[in-house]
C-alpha positions in Angstrom: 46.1 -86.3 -27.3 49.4 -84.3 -26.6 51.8 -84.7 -24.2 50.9 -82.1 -21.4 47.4 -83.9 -21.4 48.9 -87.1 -21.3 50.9 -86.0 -18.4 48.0 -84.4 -16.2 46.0 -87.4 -17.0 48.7 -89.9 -15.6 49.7 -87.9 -12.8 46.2 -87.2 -11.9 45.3 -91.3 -12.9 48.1 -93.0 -11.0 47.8 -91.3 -7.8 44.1 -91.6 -7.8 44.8 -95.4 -8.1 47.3 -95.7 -5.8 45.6 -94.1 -3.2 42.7 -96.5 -4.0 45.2 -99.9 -2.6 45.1 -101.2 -6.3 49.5 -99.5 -7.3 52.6 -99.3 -6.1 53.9 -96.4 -3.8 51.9 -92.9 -5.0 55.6 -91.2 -5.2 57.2 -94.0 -7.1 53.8 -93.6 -9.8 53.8 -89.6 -10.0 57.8 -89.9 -10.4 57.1 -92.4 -13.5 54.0 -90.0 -14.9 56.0 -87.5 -15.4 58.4 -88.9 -18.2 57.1 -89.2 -21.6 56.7 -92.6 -22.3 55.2 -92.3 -25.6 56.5 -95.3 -28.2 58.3 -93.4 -30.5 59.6 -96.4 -32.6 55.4 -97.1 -33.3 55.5 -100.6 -32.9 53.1 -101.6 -29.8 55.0 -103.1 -26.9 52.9 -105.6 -25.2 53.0 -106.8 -21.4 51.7 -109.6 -19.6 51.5 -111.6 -16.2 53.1 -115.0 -16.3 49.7 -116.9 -16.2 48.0 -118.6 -18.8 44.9 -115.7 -19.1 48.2 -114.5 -21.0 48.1 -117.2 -23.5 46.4 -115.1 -27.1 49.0 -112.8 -26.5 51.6 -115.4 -26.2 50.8 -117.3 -28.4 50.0 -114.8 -31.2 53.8 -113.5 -31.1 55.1 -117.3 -31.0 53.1 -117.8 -34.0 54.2 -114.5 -35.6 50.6 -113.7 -35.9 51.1 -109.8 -34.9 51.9 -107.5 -38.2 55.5 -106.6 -38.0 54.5 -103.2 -38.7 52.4 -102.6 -35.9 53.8 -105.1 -32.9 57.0 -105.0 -31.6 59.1 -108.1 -32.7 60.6 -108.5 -29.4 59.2 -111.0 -26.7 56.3 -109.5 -24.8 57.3 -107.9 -21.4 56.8 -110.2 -18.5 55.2 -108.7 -15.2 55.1 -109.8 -11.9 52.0 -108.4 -10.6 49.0 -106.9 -10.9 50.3 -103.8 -9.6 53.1 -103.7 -11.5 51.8 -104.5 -15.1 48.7 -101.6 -14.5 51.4 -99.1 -13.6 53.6 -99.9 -16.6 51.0 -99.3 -18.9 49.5 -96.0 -17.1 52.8 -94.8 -17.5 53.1 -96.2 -21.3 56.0 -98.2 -21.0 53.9 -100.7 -22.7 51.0 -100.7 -24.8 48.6 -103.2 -24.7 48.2 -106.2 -22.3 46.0 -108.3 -20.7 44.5 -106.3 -17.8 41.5 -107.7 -15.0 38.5 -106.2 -16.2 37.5 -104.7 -12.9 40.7 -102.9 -12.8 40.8 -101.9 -16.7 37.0 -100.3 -15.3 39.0 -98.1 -12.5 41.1 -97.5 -14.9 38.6 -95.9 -17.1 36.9 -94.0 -14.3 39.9 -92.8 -13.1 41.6 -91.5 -16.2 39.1 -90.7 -18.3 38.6 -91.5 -22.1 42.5 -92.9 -22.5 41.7 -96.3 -22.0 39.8 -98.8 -23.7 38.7 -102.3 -24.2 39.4 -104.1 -27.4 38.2 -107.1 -26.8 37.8 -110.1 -24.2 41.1 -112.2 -24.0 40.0 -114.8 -21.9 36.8 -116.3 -20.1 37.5 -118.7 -16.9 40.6 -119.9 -16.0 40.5 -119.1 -12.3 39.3 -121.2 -9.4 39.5 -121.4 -5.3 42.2 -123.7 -4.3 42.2 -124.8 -0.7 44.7 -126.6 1.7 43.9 -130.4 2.1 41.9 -129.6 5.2 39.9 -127.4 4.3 36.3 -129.2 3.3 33.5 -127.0 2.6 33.2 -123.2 2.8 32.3 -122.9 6.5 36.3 -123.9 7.0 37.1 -120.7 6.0 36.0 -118.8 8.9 39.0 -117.2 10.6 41.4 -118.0 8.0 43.1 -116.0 5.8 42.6 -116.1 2.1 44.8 -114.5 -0.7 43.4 -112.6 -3.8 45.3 -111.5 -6.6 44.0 -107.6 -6.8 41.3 -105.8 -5.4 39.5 -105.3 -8.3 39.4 -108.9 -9.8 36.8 -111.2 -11.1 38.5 -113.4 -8.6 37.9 -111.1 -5.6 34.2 -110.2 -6.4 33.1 -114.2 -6.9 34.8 -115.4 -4.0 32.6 -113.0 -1.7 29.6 -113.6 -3.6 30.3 -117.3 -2.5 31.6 -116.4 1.1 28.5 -114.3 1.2 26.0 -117.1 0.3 27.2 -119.3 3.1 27.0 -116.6 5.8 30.9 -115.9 5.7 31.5 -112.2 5.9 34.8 -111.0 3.9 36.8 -108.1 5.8 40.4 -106.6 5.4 42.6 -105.0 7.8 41.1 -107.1 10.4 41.8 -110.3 11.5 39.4 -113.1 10.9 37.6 -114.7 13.3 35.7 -118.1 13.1 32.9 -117.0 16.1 32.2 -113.9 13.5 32.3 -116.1 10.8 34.7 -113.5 9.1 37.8 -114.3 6.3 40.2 -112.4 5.9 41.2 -111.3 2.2 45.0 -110.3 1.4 46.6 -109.0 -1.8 49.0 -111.3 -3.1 51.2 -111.6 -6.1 49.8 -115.3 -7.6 53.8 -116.4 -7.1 53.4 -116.1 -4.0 50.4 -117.8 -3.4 51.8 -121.4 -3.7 54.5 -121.0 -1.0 52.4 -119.2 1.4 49.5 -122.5 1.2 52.3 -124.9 1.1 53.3 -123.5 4.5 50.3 -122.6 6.1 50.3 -118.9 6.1 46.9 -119.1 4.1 44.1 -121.2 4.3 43.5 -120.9 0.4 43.7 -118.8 -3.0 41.8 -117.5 -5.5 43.7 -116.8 -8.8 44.3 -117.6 -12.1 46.0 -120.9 -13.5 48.5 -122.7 -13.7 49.0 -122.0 -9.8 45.9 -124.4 -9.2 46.8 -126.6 -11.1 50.2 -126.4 -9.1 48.8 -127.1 -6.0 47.1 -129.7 -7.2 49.8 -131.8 -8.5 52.4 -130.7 -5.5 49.8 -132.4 -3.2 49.6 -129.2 -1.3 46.1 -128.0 -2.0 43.0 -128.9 -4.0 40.6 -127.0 -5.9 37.5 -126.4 -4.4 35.4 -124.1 -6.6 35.6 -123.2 -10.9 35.0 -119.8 -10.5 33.5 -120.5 -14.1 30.9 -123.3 -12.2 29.6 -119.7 -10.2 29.5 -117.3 -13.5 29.2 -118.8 -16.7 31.8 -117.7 -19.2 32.7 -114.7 -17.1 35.3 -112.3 -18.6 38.5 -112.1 -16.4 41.0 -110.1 -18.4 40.4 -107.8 -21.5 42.6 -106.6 -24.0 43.4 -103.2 -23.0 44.8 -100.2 -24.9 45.6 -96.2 -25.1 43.0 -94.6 -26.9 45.1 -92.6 -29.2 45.7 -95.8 -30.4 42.4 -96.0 -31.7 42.3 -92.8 -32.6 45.2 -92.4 -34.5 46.3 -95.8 -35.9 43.2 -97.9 -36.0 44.9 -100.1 -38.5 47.2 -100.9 -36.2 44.8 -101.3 -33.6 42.9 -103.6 -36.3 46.2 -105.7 -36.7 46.5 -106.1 -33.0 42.8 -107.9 -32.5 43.1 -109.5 -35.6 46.3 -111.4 -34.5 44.9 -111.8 -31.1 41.6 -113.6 -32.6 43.9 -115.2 -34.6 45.9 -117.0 -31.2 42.1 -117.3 -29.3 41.3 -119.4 -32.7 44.9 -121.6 -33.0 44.3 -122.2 -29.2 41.1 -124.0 -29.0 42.0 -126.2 -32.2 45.5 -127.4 -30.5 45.9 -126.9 -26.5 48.0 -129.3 -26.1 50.4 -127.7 -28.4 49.6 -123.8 -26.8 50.3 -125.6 -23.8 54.0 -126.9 -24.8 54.6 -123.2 -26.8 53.6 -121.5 -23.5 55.9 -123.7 -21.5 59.1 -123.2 -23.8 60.2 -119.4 -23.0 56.9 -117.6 -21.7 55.7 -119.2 -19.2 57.9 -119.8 -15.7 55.4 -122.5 -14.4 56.5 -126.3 -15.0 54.8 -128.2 -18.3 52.4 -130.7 -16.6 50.9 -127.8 -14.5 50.5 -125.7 -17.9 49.0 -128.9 -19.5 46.8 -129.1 -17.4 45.6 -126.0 -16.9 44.5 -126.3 -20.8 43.0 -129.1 -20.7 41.5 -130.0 -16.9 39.5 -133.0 -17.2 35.5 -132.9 -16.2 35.3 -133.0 -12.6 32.9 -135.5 -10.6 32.6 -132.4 -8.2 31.2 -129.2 -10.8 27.5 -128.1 -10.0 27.0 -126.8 -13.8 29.2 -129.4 -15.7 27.1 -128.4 -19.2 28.9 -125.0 -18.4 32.1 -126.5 -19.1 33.4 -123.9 -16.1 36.9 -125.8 -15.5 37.8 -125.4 -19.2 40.2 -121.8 -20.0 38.0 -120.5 -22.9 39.2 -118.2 -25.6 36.5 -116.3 -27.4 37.2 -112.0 -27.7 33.8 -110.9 -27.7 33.1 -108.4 -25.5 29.1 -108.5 -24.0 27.8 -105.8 -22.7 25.7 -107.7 -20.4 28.7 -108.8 -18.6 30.1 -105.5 -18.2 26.7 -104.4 -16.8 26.5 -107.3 -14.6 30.3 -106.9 -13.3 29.9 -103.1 -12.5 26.8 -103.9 -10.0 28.9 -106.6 -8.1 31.9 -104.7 -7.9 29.5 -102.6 -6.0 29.5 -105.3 -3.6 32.7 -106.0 -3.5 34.9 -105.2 -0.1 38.0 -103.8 -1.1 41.5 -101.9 0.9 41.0 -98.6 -0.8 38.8 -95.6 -2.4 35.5 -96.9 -4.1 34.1 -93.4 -5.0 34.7 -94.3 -8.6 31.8 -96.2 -8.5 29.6 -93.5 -8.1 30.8 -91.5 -11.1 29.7 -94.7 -13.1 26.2 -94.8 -15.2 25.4 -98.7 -15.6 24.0 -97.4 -18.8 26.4 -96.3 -20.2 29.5 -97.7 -18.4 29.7 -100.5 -21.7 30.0 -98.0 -24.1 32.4 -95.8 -22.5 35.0 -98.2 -21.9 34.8 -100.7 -24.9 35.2 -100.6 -28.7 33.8 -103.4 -30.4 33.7 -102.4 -33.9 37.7 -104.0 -34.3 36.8 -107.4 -32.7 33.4 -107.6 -34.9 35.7 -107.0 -38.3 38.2 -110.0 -36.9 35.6 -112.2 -35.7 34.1 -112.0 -39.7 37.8 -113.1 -41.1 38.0 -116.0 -38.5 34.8 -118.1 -39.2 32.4 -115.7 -37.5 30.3 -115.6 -34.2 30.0 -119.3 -34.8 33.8 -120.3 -35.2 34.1 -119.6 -31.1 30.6 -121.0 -29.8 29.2 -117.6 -29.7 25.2 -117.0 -30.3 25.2 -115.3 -34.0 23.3 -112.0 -32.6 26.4 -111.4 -30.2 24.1 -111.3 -27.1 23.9 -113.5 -24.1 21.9 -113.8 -20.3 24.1 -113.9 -17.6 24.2 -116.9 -15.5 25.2 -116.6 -11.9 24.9 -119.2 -9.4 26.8 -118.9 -5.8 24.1 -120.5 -3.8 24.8 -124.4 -4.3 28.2 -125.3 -3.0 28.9 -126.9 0.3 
């Protein structure tokens, strides 16, 4: 790909997206497009969000895990949203992170071919926390509830659970409890603490640690495992350029290779990604990061044989998921332009956006489908169940 495409791409990409609610300011993204961004020292740069979805990438560099050659030495770059990590790596300031899979699918439909899937980084890990007061679901009409992005994994189940209990979610509105409407706001998840500790919002969806933060600050309690509503569900994906692929596969190799690597030191020691993760990645205190890892089975889950309150780490991407995800996003209320969705074939939306063959060569060199839980014919049934919560 050369540069002037690059640059069209990304100038016609980021204001697409930030005309669509999901960016920062459309001026502020063009103004970024337009430089060159390209790593010219050829070592991958890699950014994350400060939660512990980010925890393969973490804890691949802690363990030195990513080939010198082909990741950067330095500490991965640390983002504070959403927002902000998507527009770094539109603009290439870094490489490869750990990107919502909803939003790595805009991505794709907005800019084309230049971005692609490597591999799953995380499945669960998210969940609905609600102030003390707040018992069942009906509570939440005419209260305000805080989302991480639009398009999020965390978004889309909470309305299919708002949904199944006659709650209707809206934005720009105010909610009302005789409508039986919530009200959904964008939020950065470091902000989602302070705003239920003071009352500002009736509850949060979002990745951990920040339930587990309300949970031991006595200021909240989690209500719903988004993993007890879809089993396993994918909620960020590695993500990367695909002139990566392209051009330096072996590089791209190295990259899933380490991050397998991390997924498989992970589920054999938590407690001890937990303390790594606390010690200079993670801005979250340790118990909340502990626990996070390793939440005990809860009295309270509808589908305990699920395991949905456990963070699991497996990088196989199923194309029944991606299926699956593209149909509810069609569901989905969101701030902003949805006519990407109606450039998207369901049959071949999969395809498009991921590339498997990498993560099928790591998952041989670390024990195989079996070494992560995963069925040996890589397939799987979606389970979705939003209908039996109070």
């Amino acid at each position: 790909m050369s540069t002037a495409v690059s640059r069209r791409a990304l100038l016609t990409g980021t204001a697409a997206l930030a005309a669509a609610g999901g960016l920062a300011v459309a001026a502020d993204l063009v103004h970024a497009a337009a430089t060159d961004r390209t790593n010219t020292s050829g070592r991958l740069r890699i950014g994350y969000l400060p939660i512990t979805d980010a925890a393969p990438l973490l804890i691949a560099h802690a363990a030195g895990l990513y080939p010198p050659d082909v990741v950067s030495a330095a500490k991965p770059v640390l983002f504070r949203s959403w927002a902000s990590l998507a527009e770094a790596f539109v603009t290439r300031q870094v490489d490869a992170v750990h990107m919502l899979m909803p939003t790595a699918i805009q991505l794709r439909a907005v800019l084309g071919s230049r971005v692609r899937i490597l591999a799953w980084n995380h499945t669960n890990g998210s969940a609905l926390t609600v102030a003390p007061h707040i018992g069942g679901l009906d509570q939440l009409a005419g209260a305000q509830v805080a989302i991480p992005f639009w398009w999020s994994i965390h978004n889309i189940i909470l309305q299919q659970l708002l949904r199944a209990h006659g709650l209707k979610p809206v934005v720009r509105q105010g909610a009302s409890r005789a409508a039986r409407t919530v009200e959904l706001v964008v939020m950065s998840p470091s902000d989602m603490v302070p705003a239920l500790a003071n009352r500002s919002i009736a509850g949060y969806v979002v990745a951990d640690p920040f339930n587990a933060m309300a949970q031991l600050r006595r200021i909240g309690r989690i209500h719903t495992f988004l993993g007890d509503v879809w089993r396993d569900h994918a909620c960020c994906v590695v993500l990367a350029h695909a002139d990566l692929l392209e051009h330096r596969p072996r590089a791209a190799q190295g990259l899933v290779e380490a991050i397998v690597g991390a997924q498989r030191r992970i589920n054999a020691d938590r407690a001890a990604a937990a303390t790594t993760l606390a010690h200079g990645y993670l801005p979250q205190p340790a118990p909340a990061i502990h626990t996070a890892l390793s939440y005990p089975v809860s009295p309270g889950l509808t589908h305990p044989q699920w395991r949905p309150q456990q963070l699991g780490f497996q990088p196989f991407p199923f194309p029944s998921f991606t299926r699956r995800l593209v149909e509810a996003m069609g569901d989905t209320v969101v701030d902003g332009d949805r006519r990407f969705l109606d450039r998207l074939d369901l049959d071949r939306v999969h395809a498009d956006l991921v590339d498997d063959s990498f993560v099928r060569s790591a998952l041989t060199g670390h024990g195989g489908p079996a070494a992560f839980g995963l069925p040996a014919d890589l397939t799987r049934i979606e389970q979705v169940d939003c209908d039996d919560r109070a």
